[in-house]
C-alpha positions as CSV (number, residue, x, y, z in Angstrom):
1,X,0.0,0.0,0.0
2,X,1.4,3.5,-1.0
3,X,1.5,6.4,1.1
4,X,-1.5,7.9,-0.1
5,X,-3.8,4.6,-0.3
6,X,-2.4,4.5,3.5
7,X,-3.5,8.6,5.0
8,X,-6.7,7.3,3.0
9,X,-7.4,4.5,5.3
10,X,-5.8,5.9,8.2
11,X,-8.5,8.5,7.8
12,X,-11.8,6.2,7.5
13,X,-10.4,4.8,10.3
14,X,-9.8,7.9,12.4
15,X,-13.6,8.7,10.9
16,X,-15.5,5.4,12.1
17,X,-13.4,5.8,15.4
18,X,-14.8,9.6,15.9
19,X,-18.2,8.4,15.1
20,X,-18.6,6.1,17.7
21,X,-17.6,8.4,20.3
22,X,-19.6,11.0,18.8
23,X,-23.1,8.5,18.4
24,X,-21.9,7.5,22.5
25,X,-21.8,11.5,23.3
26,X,-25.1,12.0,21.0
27,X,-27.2,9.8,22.7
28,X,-25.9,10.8,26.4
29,X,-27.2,14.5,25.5
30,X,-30.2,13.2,24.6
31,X,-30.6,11.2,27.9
32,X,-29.9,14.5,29.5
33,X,-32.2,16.0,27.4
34,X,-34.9,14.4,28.3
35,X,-34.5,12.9,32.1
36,X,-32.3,15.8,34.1
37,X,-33.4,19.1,31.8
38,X,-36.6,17.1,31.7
39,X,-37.4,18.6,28.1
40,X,-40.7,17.5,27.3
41,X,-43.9,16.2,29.0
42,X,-43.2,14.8,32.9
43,X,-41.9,11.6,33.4
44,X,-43.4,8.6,35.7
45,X,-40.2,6.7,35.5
46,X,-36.6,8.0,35.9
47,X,-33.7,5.6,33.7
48,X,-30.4,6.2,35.0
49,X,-27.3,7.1,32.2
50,X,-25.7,3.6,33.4
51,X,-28.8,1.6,32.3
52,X,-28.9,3.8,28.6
53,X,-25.0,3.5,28.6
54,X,-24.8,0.1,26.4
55,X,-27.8,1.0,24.0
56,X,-25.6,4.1,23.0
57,X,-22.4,1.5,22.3
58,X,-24.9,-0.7,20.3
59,X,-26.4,2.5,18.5
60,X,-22.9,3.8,17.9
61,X,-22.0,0.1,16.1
62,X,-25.2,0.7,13.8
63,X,-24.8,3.3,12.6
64,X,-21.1,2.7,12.0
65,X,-22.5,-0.2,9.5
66,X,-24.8,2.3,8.0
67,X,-22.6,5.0,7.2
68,X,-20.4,2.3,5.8
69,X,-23.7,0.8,3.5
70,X,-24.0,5.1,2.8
71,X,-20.5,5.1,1.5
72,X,-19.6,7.6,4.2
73,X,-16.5,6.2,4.6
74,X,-15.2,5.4,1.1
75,X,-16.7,7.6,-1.5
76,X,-14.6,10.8,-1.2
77,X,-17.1,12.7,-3.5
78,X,-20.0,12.1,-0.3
79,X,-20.4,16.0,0.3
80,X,-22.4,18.8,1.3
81,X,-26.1,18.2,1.4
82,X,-25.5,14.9,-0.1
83,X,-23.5,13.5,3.2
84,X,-26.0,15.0,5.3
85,X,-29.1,13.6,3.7
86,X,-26.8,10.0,4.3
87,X,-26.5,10.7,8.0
88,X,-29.7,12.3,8.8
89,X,-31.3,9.0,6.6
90,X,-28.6,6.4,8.1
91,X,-29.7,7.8,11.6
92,X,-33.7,7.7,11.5
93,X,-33.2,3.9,10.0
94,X,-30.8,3.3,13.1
95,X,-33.0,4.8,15.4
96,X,-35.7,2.8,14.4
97,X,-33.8,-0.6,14.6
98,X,-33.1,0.7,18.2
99,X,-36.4,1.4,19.1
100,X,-37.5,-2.2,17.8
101,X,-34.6,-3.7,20.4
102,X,-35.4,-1.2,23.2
103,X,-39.3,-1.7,23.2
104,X,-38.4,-5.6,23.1
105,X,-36.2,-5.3,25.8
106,X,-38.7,-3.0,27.7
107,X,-42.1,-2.0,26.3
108,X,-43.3,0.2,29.0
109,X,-40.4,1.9,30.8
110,X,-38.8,4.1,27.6
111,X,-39.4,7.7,27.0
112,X,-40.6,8.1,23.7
113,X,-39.3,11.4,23.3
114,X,-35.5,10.2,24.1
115,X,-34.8,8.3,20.5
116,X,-36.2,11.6,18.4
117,X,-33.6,13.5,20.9
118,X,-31.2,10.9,19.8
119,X,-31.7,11.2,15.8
120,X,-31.2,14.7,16.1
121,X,-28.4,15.3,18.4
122,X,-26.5,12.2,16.8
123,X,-27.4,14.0,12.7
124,X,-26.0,17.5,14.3
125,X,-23.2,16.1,15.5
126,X,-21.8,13.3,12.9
127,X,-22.3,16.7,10.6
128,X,-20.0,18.5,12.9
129,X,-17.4,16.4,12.5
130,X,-17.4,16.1,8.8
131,X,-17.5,19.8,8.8
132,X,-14.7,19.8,10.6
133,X,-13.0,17.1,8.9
134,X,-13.4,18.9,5.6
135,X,-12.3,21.9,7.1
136,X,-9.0,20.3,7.8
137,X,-8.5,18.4,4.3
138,X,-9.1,22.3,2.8
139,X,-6.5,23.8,5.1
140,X,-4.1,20.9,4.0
141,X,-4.7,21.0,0.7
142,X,-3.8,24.7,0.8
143,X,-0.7,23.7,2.0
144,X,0.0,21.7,-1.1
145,X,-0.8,18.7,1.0
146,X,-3.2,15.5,0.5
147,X,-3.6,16.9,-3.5
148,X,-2.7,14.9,-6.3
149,X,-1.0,16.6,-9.0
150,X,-2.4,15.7,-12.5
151,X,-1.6,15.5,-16.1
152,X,-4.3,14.7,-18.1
153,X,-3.6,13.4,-21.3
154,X,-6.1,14.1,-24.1
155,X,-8.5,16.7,-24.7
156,X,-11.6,15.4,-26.0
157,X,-14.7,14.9,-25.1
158,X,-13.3,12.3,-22.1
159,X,-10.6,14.7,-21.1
160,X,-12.9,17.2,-20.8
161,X,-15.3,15.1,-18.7
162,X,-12.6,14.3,-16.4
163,X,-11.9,18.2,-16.0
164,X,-15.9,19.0,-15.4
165,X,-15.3,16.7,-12.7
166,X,-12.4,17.9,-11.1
167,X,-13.4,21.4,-11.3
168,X,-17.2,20.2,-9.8
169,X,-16.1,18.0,-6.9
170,X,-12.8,19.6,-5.2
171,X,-13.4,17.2,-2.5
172,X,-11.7,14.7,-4.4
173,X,-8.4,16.0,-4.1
174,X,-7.3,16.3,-7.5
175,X,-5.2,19.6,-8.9
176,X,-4.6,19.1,-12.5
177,X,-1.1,21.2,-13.6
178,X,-2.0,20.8,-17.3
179,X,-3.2,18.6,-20.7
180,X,-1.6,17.1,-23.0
181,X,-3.3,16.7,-27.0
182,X,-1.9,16.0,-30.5
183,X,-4.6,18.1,-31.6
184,X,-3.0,21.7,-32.3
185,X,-6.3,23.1,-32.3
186,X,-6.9,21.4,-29.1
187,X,-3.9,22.6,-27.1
188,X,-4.1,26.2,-29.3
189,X,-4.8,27.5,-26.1
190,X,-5.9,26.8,-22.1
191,X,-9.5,25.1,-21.3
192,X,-10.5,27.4,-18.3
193,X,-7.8,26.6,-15.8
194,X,-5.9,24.2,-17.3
195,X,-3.1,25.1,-19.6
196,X,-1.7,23.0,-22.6
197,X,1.9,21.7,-22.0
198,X,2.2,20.0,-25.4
199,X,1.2,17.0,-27.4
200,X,2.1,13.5,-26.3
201,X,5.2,13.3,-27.0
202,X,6.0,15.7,-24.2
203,X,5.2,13.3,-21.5
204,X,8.6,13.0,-20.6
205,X,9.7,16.7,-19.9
206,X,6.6,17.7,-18.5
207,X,7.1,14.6,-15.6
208,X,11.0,15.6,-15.3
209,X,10.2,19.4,-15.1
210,X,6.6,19.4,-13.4
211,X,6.0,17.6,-9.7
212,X,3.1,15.4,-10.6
213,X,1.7,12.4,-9.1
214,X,-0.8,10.9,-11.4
215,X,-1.3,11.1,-14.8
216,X,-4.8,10.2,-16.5
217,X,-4.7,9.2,-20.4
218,X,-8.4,9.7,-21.7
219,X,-7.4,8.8,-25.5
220,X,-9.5,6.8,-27.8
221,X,-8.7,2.9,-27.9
222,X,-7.7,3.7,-31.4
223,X,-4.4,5.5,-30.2
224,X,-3.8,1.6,-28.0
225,X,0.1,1.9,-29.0
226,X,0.3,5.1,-27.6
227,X,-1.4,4.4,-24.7
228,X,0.9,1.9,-24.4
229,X,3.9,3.9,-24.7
230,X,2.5,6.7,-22.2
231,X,2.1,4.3,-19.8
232,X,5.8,2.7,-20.2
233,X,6.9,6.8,-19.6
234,X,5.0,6.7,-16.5
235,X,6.4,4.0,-14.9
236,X,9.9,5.2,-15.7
237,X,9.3,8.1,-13.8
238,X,7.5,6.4,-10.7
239,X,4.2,8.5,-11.9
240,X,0.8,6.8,-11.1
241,X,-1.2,6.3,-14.3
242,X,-4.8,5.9,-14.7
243,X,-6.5,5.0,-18.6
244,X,-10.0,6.2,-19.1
245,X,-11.4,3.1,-21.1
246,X,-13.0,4.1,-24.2
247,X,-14.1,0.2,-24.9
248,X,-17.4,0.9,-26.9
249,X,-18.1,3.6,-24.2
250,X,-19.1,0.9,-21.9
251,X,-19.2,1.4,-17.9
252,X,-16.1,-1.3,-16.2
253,X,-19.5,-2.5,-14.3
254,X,-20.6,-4.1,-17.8
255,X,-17.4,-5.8,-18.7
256,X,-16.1,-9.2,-17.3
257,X,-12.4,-10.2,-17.9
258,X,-10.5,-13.4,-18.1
259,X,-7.2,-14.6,-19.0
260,X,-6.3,-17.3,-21.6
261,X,-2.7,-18.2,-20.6
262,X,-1.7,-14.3,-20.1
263,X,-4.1,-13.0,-23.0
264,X,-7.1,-11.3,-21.6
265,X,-10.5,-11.7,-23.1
266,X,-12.9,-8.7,-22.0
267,X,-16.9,-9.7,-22.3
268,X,-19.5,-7.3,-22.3
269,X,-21.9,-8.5,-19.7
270,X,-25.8,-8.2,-20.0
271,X,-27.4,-6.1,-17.0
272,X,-28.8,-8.6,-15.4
273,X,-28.7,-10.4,-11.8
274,X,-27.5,-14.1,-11.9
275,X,-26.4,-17.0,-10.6
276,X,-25.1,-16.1,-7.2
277,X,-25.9,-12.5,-7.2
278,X,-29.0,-13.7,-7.7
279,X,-29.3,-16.4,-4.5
280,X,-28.1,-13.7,-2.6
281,X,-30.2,-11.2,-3.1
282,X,-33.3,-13.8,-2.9
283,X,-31.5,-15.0,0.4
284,X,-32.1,-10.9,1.4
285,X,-35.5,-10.3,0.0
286,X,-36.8,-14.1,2.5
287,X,-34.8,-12.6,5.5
288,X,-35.8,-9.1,5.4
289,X,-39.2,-9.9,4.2
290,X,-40.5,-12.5,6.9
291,X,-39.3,-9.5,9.6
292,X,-41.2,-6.8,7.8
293,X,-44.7,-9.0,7.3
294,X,-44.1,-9.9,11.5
295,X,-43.8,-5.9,11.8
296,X,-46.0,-4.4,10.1
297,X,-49.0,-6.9,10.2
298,X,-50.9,-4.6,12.5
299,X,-50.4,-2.1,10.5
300,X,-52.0,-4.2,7.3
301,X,-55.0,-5.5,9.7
302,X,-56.2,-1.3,10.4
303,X,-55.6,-0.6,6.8
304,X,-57.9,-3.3,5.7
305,X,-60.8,-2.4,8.0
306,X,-60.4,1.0,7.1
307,X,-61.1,-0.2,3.5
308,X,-64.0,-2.0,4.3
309,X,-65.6,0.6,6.2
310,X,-65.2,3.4,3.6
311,X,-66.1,1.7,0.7
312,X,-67.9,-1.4,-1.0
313,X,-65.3,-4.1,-2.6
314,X,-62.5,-6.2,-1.6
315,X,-59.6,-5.2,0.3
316,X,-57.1,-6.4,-1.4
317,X,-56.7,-5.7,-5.4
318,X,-55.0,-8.1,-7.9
319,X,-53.4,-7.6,-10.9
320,X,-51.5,-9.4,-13.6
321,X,-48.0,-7.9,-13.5
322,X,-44.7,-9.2,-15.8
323,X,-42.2,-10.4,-14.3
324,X,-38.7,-11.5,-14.3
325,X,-38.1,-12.9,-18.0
326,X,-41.5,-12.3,-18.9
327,X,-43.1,-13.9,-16.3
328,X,-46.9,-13.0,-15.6
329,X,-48.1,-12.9,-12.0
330,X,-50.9,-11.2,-9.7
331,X,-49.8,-8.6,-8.2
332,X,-51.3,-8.0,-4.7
333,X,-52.4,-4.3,-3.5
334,X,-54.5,-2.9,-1.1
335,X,-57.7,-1.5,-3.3
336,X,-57.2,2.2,-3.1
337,X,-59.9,2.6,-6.1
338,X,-63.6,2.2,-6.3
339,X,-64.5,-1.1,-7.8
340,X,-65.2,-0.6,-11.1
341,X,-61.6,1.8,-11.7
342,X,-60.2,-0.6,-14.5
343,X,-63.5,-0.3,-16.7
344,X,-63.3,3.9,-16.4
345,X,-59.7,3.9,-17.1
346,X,-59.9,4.1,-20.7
347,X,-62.5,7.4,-20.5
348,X,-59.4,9.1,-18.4
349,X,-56.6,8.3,-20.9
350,X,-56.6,12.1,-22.2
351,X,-55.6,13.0,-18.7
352,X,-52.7,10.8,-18.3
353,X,-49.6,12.6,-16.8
354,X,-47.0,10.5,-17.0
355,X,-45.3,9.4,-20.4
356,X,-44.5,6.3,-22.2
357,X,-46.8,3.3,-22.0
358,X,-47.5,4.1,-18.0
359,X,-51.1,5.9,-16.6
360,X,-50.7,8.0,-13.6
361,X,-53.3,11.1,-12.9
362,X,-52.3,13.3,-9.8
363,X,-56.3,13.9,-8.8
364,X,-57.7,10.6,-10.2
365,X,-61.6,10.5,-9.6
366,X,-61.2,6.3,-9.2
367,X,-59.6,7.0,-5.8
368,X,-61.0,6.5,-2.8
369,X,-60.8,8.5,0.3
370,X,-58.8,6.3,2.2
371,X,-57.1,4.6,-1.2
372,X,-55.4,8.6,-1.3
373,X,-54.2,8.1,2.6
374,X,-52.9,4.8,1.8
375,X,-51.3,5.4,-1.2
376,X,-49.6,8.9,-0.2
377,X,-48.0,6.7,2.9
378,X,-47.7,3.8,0.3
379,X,-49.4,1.5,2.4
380,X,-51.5,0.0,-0.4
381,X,-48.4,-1.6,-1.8
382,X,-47.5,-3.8,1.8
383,X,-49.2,-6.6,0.3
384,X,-46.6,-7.1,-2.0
385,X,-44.6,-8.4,0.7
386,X,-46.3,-11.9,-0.2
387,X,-45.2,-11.5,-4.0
388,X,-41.4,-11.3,-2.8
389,X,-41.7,-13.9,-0.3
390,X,-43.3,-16.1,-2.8
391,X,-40.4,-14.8,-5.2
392,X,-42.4,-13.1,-7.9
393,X,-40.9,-10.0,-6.7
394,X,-37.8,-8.5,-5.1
395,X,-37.7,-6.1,-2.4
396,X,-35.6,-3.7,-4.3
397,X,-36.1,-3.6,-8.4
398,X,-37.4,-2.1,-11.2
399,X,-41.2,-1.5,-10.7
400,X,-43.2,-4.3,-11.8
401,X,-45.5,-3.4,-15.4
402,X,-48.8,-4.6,-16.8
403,X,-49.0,-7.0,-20.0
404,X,-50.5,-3.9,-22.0
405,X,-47.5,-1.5,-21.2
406,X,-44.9,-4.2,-22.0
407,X,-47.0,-4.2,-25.5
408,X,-45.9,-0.8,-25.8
409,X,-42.2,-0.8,-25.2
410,X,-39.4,0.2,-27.4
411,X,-36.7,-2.8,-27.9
412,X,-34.5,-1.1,-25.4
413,X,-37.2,-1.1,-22.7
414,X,-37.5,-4.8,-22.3
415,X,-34.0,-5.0,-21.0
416,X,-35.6,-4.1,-17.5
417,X,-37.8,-7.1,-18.0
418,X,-34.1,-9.0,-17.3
419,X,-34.4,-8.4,-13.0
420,X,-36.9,-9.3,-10.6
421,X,-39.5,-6.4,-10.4
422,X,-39.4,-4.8,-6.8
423,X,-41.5,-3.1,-4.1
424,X,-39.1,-0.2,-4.2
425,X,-35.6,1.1,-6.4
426,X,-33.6,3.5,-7.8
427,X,-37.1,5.3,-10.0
428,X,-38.4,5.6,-6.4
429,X,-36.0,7.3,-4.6
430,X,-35.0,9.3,-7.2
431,X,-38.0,10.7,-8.1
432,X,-40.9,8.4,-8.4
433,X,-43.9,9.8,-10.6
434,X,-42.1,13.1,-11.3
435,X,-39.6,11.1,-13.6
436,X,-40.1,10.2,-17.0
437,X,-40.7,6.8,-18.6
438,X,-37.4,6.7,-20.4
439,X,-35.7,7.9,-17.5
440,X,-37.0,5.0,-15.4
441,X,-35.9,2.5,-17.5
442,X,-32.3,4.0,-17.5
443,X,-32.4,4.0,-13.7
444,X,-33.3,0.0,-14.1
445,X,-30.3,-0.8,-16.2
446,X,-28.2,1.8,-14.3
447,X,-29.0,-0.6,-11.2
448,X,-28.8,-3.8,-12.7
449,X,-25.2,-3.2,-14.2
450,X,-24.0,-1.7,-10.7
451,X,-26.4,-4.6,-8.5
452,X,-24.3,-5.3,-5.0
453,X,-26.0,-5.9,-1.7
454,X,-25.2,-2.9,-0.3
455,X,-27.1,-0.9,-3.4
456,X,-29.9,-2.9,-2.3
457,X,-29.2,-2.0,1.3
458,X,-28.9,1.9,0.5
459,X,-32.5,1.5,-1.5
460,X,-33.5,0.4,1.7
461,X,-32.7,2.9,3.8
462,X,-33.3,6.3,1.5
463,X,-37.0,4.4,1.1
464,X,-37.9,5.3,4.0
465,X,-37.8,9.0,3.8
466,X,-39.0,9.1,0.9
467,X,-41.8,7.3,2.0
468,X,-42.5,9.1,4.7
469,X,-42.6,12.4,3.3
470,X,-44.6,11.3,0.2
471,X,-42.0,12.2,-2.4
472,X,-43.9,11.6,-6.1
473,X,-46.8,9.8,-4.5
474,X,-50.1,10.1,-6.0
């Protein structure tokens, strides 16, 4: 490990360690909060710091996990309101999985007013110390310290990419010192900051004259001996070099290599979930789905009498849905329309607000008055629970369409048809029914080509906010 790959994991380090005292120190000022400044209603029953003590440590080692799932540890470019959407969301989910423990532990001797204390003290803080922390990267990077010093070599389109995000996202510690191009008309004169030292062939004195660390060729695939030779310069000089692929403009997350004695063989892999990323994530869905039915069964049972009293017709809705490779199955819902919604639909199709082959109407006369309730709080769509644990469905997927919008697709489009449809995904918590058709799709391949379990995971947990609040839900 190099120096730099080692102040970068000193520093997550450093970060998780600061966290867990800061969570510990979080949750005691809530405890003070609430039982010696006694902020909030009185209370019967008095819990002393030493008895709240280990829920902190136990808090402190959630949230560690969840800021780790939030990539507040290893993705650099985490800033801003960004990083403080991750805590503040990473701390109501752990507060929740807390209160689940706690009120098992002890139902009727907790102040419900100490865990909101908790969420908000531990989201100030945690921000704090990122503040801080950035404040101190900025000072050393003023210094001339903890900055890479970059070449980039090429100005096209990719070199110019790479400079737009540079320029956009300081945080990530790169300085470029200046580009490199063949092109006279490229390097005719400097792109904003960055001045032209010269075509390629210049390499050489600009790493023996210039203090740089990395160097980052962005040429086309066509130019391979050159890249080739640029990198040989590199190493002669002890410079790190990175190589913006140019493969087809594919993403690295859509090409698989091999090795056939010593000659690689690059494939271009379909966005899809298989084989073991596939039991995995099915191993995930049965797991988190038999704790979620337990939960929120009480929940399910005063939504369906609810239905029953305010309308005539059956609680729950089904609906043939594709599937996973074309696969039809009924969907189950709680009915949030009158009973005859699927025979009116056609009369409403002039006021259809979303595009592409899908029919969403913001005030849609079909609704009922508690199907609006339970479909702002997207209650209606807990039955669903069933279709993932029978394994029609996944938790976390692209949303599951009818036979007569598949009709309608464009060849592209039925590459989402690839994954499991799920209860939530990336077209939810990135927008929901304010994004475009098109744009929902992309978002499916974008997560199938990138699928881990932590994406799943981080679904998850920004679903909940964004259910919460009622983000595109109509």
């Amino acid at each position: 490990m190099g120096a730099p790959e080692h102040r970068r994991g000193l520093r997550r380090l450093l970060l998780a360690a600061a966290d867990f005292v800061v969570v510990n120190v979080a949750f005691f000022i809530a405890w003070w909060l609430r039982y010696e400044a006694r902020l909030g209603p009185a209370i019967e029953a008095r819990i002393e710091w030493r008895d709240y003590a280990p829920w902190g440590i136990a808090l402190a080692l959630i949230l560690m996990l969840l800021f780790a799932v939030e990539g507040l540890y290893t993705r650099r470019a985490v800033a801003g309101l960004e990083r403080i959407y991750g805590i503040a969301t990473s701390t109501i989910v752990g507060i929740a999985l807390l209160t689940v423990l706690l009120y098992g532990v002890r139902p009727s001797a907790q102040s419900r007013l100490m865990l909101p204390y908790a969420a908000a003290t531990t989201t100030l803080l945690v921000a704090s110390v990122r503040a801080v922390d950035d404040a101190w990267r900025r000072r050393q990077r003023r210094q001339g310290r903890g900055v890479a010093r970059t070449v980039i070599v090429g100005a096209g389109e990719s070199g110019r990419a790479v400079m737009r995000n540079i320029v956009a996202q300081p945080e990530l510690g790169y300085r470029v010192v200046g580009f490199l191009d063949d092109n006279l008309d490229k390097r005719a004169k400097a792109i904003g900051r960055f001045e032209p030292l010269g075509g390629t062939d210049a390499l050489p004195a600009v790493l023996g004259g210039k203090r740089a660390d990395l160097v980052i060729v962005t040429l086309p695939w066509t130019a391979r001996e050159k890249i080739v030779e640029l990198v040989d310069v590199c190493g002669a000089f002890d410079v790190r070099v990175r190589i913006v692929p140019d493969l087809f403009q594919l993403s690295l997350n859509r090409v698989d290599g091999e090795s056939l004695n010593g000659i690689p063989l690059i494939a271009v892999r379909a966005p899809t979930i298989r084989g073991w990323r596939f039991r995995a994530k099915r191993a995930m869905d049965v797991a988190l789905t038999s704790v979620l039915l337990a939960l929120t069964a009480p929940m399910m049972a005063v939504t369906a009498l609810a239905i029953l009293i305010d309308s005539r017709g059956p609680v729950l809705y089904r609906q043939l849905r594709v599937g996973r490779n074309g696969h039809v199955f009924t969907l189950f819902k709680f009915r949030s329309m009158h009973i005859d919604a699927d025979m009116v639909r056609e009369g409403l199709s002039d006021h259809n607000e979303a595009t592409g082959p899908i029919f969403k109407m913001r005030r849609d006369p079909r609704v009922t008055r508690v199907g609006r309730i339970i479909r702002r709080l997207s209650l209606d769509e807990l039955p669903q629970l069933w279709n993932v644990l029978r394994g029609d469905m996944s938790l976390v997927g692209p949303r599951p369409p009818m036979p007569i919008e598949v009709e309608e697709y464009q060849e592209w489009h039925h590459r989402r048809l690839e994954v499991a449809p799920g209860m939530t995904g990336l077209w939810q918590v990135s927008g929901r029914s304010k994004l475009t058709f098109d744009e929902m799709v992309m978002l499916d391949l974008f997560y199938a080509e990138n699928w881990s379990l932590f994406l799943d995971l981080k679904i998850l947990m920004r679903t909940v906010p964004t259910v919460l609040m009622g983000v595109g839900a109509y």
